[in-house]
N, C-alpha and C positions, 0 to 999 in steps of 0.2 A: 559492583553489581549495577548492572541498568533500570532505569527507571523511564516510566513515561512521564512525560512533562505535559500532553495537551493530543486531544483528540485535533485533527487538521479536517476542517468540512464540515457537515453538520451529519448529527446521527443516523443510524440504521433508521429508527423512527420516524425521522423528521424525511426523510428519503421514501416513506412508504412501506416500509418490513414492519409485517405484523410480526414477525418471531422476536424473540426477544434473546441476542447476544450472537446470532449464529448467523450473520450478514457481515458481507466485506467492510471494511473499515482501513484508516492511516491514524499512524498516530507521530507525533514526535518524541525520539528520545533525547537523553539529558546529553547524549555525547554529539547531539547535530541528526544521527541518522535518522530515518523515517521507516517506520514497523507499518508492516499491510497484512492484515487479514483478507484471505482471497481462498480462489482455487485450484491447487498444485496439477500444472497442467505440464509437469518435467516432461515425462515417459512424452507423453503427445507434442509436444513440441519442440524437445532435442536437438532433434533433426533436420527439424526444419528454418532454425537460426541463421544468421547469416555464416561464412566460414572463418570469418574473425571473430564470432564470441564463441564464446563458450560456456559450458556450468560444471562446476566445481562440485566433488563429491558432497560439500557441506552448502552447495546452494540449489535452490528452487524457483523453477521458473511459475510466478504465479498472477494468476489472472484476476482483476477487477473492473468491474460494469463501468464502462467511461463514462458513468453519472457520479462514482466515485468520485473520480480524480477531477469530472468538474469542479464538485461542489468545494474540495479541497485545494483549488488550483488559486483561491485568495490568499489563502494561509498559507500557502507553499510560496506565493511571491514575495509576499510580506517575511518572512522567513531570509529570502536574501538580501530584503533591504534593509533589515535590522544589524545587516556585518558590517 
């Protein structure tokens, strides 16, 4: 079973979201991958990928505010220098 090991970035909160739980987010899991809360933009973007990828019945193409993946972009480096 998976687990998260560490939120990557700093919080919804700390980011400015007054809601509480229902903002994009990364996390790490225990097996290396990284989980992202976002929003599922398949149907609208399908098509318009390049002709070499593709999405897979069990995957999603999903979008996050590039202040996401700033705030995240230390811990994701830090990440590969730790192998």
């Amino acid at each position: 079973m998976t687990s998260i090991i560490r939120r990557l970035g700093s919080t919804p909160q700390e980011r400015g979201s007054n809601a509480t739980g229902t903002c994009p987010d990364m996390f790490l899991l225990d097996d290396g991958r990284i989980a992202i809360i976002g929003t599922d933009m398949t149907e609208e973007l399908t098509g318009k990928i390049p002709a070499d990828a593709g999405v897979a019945d069990y995957e999603r193409i999903v979008v996050i505010p590039r202040e996401v993946l700033d705030q995240a972009l230390n811990d994701i480096l830090a990440l590969g220098k730790a192998r």
